[in-house]
C-alpha positions in Angstrom: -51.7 -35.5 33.9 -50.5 -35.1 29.8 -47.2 -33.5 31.3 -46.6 -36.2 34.1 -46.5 -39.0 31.6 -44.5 -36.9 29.0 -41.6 -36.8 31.9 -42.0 -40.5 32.7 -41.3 -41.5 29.4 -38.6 -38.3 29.3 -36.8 -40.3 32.4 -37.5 -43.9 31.3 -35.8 -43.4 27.9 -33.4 -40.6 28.3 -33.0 -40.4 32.0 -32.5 -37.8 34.8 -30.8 -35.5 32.5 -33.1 -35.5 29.5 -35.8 -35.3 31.8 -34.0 -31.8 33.2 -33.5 -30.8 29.6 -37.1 -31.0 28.8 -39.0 -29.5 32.2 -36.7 -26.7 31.2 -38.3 -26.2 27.8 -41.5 -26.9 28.7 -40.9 -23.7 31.5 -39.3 -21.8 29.0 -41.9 -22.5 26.4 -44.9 -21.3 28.8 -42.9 -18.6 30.3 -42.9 -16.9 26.4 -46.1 -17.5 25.7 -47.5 -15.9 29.1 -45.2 -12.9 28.6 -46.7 -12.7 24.9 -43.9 -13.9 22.5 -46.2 -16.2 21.7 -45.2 -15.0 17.8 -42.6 -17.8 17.6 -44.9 -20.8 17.6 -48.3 -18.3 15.4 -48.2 -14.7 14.2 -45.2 -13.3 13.4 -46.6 -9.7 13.3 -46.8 -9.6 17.4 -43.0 -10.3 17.3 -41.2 -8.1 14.7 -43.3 -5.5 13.0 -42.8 -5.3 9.1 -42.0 -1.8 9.4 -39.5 -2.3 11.9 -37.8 -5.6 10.0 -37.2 -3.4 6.7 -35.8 -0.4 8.5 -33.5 -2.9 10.3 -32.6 -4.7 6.5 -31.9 -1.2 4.6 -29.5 0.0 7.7 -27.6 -3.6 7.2 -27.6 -2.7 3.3 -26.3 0.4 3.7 -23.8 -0.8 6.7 -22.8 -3.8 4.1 -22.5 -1.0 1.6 -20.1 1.3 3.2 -17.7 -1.8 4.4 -17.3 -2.3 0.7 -16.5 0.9 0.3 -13.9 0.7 2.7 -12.8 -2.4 2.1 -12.3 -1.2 -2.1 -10.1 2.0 -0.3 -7.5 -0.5 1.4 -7.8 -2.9 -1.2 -6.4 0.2 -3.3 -4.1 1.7 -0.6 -2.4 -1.8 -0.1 -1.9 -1.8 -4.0 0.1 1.5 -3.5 1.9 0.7 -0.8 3.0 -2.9 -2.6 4.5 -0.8 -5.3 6.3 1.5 -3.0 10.1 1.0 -2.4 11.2 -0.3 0.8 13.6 1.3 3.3 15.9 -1.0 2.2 15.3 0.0 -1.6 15.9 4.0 -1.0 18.7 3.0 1.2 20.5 1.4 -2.0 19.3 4.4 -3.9 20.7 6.7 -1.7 23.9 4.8 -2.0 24.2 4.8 -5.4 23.3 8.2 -6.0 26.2 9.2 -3.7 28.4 6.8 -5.9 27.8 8.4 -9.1 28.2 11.9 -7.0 31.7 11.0 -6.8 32.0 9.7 -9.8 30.7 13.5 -11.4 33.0 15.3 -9.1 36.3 13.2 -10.5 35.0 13.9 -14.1 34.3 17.8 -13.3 38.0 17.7 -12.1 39.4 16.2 -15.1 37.8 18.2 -17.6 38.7 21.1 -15.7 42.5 20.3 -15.7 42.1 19.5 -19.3 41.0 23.0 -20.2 43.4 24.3 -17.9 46.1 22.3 -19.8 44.3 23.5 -23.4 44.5 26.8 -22.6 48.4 26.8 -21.6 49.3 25.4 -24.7 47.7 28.0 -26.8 48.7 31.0 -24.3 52.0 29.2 -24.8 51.4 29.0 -28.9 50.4 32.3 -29.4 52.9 33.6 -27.4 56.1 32.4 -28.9 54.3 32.4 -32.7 54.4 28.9 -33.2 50.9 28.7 -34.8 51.6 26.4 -37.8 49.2 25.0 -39.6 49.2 21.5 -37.6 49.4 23.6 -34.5 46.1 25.4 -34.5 44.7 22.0 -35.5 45.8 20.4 -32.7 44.5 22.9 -30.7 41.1 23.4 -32.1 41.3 19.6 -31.6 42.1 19.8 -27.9 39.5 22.7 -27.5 36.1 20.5 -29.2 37.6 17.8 -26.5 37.5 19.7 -23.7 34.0 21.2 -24.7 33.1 17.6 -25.3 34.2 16.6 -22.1 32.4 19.9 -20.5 29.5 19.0 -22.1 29.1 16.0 -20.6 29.5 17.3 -17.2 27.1 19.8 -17.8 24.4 16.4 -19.4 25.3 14.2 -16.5 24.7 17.4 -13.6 21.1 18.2 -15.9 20.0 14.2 -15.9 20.6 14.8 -11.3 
């Protein structure tokens, strides 16, 4: 008789639908308790044993642990990769480098037709005696150029 006046006033003040709500509670309510999860509303030991609860807890610690762990890992592989060049980036690099290729090969040409020059002049000199005093300084002169110049081939190929 407790329940038939608990749905009266469930349909008097909240009507048909609040009535619904709460049969279906009160079912559900009696249903657990008969089928002995009755734990919720007394003794928590007859739902979850302790035993079980902590064994649950340290495999979510250790779960929580190792997604840290990964998370650290792409924390740190996105760090490398942000300090990577882009495609875009070696593209340019590749570019330039091809540039100053170039550039290398014009210089390698020029100090080779300067020694080439050096070296007539003095074949020239020595053969036809002319090796004054001024000439032979103007050819040592040419020669430390052309090493010079030689020598900074040879830097700029080393620093490739």
């Amino acid at each position: 008789m407790g329940f038939e006046k608990y749905i009266g006033e469930l349909i008097a003040t909240g009507g048909p639908i609040a009535a619904g709500i709460g049969i279906v509670l009160l079912v559900l309510i009696f249903g657990l308790k008969k089928a002995g999860v009755s734990a919720v509303f007394g003794d928590r030991k007859t739902l979850v044993d302790d035993e079980k609860l902590t064994a649950v807890q340290s495999t979510v610690d250790k779960i929580d642990e190792k997604i840290e762990t990964v998370a650290r890992r792409v924390s740190a592989v996105e760090r490398d990769i942000e300090q990577r060049a882009t495609r875009e980036e070696v593209h340019e690099i590749k570019i330039a480098l091809a540039r100053h290729e170039g550039r290398m090969a014009v210089i390698e040409q020029i100090g080779k037709a300067t020694n080439s020059a050096v070296e007539r002049i003095e074949t020239y000199m020595f053969e036809y005696g002319v090796q004054s005093q001024a000439a032979r300084i103007r050819a040592q002169m040419a020669r430390e150029q052309a090493a010079r110049e030689q020598a900074a081939i040879d830097q700029a190929r080393n620093e490739e």
